[in-house]
C-alpha positions as CSV (number, residue, x, y, z in Angstrom):
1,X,26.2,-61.3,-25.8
2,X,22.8,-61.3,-27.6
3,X,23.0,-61.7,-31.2
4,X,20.7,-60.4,-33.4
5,X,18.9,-63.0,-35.4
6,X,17.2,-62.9,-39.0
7,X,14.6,-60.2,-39.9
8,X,14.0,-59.1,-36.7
9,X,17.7,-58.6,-35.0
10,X,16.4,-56.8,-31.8
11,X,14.1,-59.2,-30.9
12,X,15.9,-61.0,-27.8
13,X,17.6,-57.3,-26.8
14,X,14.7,-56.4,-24.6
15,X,15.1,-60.1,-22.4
16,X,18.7,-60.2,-22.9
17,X,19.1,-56.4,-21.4
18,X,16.5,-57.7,-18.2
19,X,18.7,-61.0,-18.2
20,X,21.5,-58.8,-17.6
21,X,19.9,-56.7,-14.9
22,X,18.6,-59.0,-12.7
23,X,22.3,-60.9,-13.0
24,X,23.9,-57.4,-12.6
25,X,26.0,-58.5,-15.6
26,X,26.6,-56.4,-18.6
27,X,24.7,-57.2,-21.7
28,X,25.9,-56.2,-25.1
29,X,24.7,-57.0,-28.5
30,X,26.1,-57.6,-32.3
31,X,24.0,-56.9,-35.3
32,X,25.1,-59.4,-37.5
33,X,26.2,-58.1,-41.3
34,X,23.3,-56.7,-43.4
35,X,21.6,-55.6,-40.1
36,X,23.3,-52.6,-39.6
37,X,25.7,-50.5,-41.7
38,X,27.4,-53.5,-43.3
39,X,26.4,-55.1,-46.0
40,X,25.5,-58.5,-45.6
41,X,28.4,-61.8,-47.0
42,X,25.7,-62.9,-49.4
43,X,25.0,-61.1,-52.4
44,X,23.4,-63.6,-54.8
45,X,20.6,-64.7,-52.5
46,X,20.8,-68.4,-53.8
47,X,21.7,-71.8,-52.1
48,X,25.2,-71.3,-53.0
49,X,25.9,-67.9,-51.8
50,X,27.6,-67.2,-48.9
51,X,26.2,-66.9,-46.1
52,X,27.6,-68.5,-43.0
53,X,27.2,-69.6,-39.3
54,X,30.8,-69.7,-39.0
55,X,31.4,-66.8,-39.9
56,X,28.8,-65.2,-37.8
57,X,30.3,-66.7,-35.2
58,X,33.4,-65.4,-36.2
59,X,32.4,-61.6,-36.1
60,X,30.8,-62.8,-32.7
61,X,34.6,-63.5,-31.5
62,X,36.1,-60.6,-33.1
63,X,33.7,-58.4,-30.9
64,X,34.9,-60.3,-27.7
65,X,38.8,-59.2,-28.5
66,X,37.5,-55.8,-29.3
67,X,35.8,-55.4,-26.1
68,X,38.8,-57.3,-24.4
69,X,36.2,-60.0,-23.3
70,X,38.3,-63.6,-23.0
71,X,34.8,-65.2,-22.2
72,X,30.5,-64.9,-22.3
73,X,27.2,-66.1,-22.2
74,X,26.5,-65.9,-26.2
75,X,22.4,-65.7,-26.4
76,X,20.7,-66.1,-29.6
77,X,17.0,-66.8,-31.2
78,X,15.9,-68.7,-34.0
79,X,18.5,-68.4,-36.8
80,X,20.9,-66.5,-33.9
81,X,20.7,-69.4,-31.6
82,X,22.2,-71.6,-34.4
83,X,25.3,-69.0,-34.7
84,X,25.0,-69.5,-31.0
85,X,25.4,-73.4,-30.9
86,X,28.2,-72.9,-33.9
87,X,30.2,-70.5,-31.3
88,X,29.7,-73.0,-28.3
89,X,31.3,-75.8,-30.8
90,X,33.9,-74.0,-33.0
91,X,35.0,-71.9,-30.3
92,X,34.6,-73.5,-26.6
93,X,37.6,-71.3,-24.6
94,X,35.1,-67.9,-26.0
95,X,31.6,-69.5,-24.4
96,X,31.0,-69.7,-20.6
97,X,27.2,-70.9,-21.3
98,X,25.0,-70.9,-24.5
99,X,21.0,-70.0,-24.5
100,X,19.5,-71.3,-27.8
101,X,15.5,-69.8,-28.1
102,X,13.6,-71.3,-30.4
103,X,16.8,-73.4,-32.4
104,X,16.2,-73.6,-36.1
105,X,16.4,-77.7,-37.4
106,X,20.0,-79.0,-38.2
107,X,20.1,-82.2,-36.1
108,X,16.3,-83.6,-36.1
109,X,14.0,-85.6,-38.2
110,X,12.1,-81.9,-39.1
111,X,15.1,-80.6,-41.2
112,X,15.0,-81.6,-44.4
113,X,11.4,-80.5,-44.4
114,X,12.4,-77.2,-43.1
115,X,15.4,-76.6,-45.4
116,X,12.7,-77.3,-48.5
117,X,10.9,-74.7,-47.2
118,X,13.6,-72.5,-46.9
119,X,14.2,-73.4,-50.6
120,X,10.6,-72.9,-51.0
121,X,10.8,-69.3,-49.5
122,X,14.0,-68.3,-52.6
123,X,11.4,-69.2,-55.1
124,X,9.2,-66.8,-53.3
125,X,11.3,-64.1,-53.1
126,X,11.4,-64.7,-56.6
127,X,8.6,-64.3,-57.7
128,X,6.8,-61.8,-54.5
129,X,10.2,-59.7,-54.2
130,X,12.1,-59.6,-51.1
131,X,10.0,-57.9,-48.1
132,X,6.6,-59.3,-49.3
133,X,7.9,-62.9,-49.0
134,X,10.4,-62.2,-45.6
135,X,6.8,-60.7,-44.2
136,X,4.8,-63.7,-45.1
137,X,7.6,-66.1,-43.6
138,X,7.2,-64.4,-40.4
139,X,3.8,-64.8,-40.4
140,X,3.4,-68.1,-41.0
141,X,5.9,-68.7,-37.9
142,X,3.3,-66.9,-35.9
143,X,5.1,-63.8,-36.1
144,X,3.2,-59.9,-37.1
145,X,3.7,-60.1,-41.0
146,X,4.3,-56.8,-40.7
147,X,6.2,-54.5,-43.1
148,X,10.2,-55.4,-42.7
149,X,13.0,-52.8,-43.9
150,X,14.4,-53.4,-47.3
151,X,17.5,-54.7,-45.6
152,X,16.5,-56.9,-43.5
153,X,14.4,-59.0,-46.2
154,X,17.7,-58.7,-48.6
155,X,19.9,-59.8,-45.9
156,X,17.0,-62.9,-45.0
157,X,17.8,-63.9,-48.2
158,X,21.2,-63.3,-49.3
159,X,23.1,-64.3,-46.1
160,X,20.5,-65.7,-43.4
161,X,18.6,-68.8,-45.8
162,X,21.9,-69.8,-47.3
163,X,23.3,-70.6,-44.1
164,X,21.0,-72.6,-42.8
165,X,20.5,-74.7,-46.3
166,X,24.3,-74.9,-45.4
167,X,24.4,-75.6,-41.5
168,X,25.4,-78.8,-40.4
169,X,26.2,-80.3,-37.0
170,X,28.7,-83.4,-36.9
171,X,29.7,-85.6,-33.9
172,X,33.1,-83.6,-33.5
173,X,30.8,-80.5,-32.9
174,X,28.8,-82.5,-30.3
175,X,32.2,-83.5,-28.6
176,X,33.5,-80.0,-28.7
177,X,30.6,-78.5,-27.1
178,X,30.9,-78.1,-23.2
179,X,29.6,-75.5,-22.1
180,X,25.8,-75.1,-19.9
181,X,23.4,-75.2,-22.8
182,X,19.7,-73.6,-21.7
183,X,17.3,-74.1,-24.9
184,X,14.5,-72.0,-24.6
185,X,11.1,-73.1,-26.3
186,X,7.6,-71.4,-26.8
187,X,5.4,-74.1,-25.7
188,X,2.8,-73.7,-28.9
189,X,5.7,-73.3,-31.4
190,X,6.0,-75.2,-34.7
191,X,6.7,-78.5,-34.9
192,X,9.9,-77.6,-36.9
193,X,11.4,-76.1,-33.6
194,X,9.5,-78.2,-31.2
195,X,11.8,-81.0,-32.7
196,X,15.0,-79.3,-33.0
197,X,14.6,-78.5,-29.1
198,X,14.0,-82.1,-27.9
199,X,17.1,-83.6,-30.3
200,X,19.6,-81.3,-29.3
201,X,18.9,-81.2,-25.7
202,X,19.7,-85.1,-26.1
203,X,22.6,-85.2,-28.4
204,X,24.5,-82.6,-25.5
205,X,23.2,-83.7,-22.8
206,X,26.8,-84.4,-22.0
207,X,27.5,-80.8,-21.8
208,X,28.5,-79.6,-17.6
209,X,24.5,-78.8,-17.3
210,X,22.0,-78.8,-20.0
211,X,18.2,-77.6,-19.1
212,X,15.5,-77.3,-21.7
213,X,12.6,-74.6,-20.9
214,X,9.1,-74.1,-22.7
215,X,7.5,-71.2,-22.4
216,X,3.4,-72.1,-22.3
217,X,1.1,-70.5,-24.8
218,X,4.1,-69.2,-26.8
219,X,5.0,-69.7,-30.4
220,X,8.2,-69.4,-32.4
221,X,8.5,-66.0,-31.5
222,X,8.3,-66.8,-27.3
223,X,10.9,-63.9,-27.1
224,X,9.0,-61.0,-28.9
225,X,5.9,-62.0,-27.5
226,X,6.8,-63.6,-23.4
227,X,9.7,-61.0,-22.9
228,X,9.7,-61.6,-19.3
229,X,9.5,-65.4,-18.8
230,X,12.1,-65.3,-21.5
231,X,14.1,-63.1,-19.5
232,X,13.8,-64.9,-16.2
233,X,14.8,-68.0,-18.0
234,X,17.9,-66.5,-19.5
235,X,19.0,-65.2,-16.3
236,X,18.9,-68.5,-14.7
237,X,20.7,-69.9,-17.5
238,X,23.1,-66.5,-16.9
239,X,23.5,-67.8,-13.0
240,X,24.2,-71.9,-13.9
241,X,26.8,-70.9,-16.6
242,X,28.7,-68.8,-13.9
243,X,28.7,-71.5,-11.1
């Protein structure tokens, strides 16, 4: 399962889909709410509203009993690979393997600094409006800059910011988490993520088989921009988690 992560929710489809080729396995994706026809949890767009990695992670299992699916690989980039992580933790009997690209900070030294700019980015939308200040975010993580859809940006920042100011990751999660973890870096990315990457392939490196893989020359968005390697790596990940 790929989910689709802020702003840019198709972004890992393309890797995922040739993940799932190569693996002859069967690749399917969930826009998360706000992405698609739903409207997204949040609706203030403040530190407080309600946005949620749980709960993404709850839709996540809600589409596994709809498609009758007892177990997957749950892929996910940047804010995606944290509702990734959060499924492999709060639900380990759903996750046969986990591939985190490009995990946003929750457990390293970089994450206050990234949740203050995250904080930093509601006073922007403030005072820029939504897409102007979702488009100059992506940018500045190396990404196109390029004009977003209304929803998207609202759903950035009603839903997507919130939970990560929110997100935290305790020793129980650490402990729950078993499954083969890949985490999937772009080799040039910030040092927010670079960070993030390094911590977490530490704290579970208990997990059956953890592997950490950086993509050189890529940034923050390794998947948009090394589509192949990205996809080469997740179907190795895809071959270790069934094993």
């Amino acid at each position: 399962m790929a989910i689709g992560t802020a702003l840019t929710p198709d972004e890992l489809a393309p890797s995922a889909q040739r993940a799932a080729a190569l693996t002859g396995r069967a690749c399917f994706a969930l826009r998360r709410r706000g992405y698609g026809a739903s409207d997204p949890r949040g609706t203030q767009g403040t530190e407080h509203s309600s946005g949620s990695l749980t709960e993404d992670a709850l839709d996540a299992v809600a589409l596994l009993d709809t498609c009758g699916i007892e177990q997957a690989v749950i892929a996910g980039s940047s804010y995606a690979a944290a509702v990734a992580l959060r499924m492999g933790a709060g639900f380990p009997e759903r996750v046969a393997g986990v591939i985190a690209v490009e995990p946003p900070p929750v457990l390293s030294a970089s994450t206050a600094e990234f949740r203050a700019a995250n904080r930093a980015l509601l006073v922007s939308r403030d005072r820029l409006g939504a897409e102007r200040a979702a488009a100059n975010f992506q940018a500045g993580l190396g990404g196109a800059g390029c004009p977003l859809p209304a929803s998207h940006a609202e759903a950035f920042f009603a839903a997507d910011i919130p939970a990560l100011l929110a997100a935290r990751w305790t020793d129980a999660d650490s402990t729950r988490f078993a499954a083969p973890l890949t985490v999937i870096s772009g080799g040039e990315t910030h040092p927010w993520f670079a960070d993030e990457a390094a911590v977490l392939v530490a704290t579970l490196v208990h997990a059956r088989r953890t592997d950490h893989v950086v993509i050189p020359g890529a940034g923050h968005d390794v998947a948009a921009t090394y589509p192949e390697q990205t996809a080469a790596a997740m179907a190795r990940a895809v071959e270790r988690a069934s094993a």
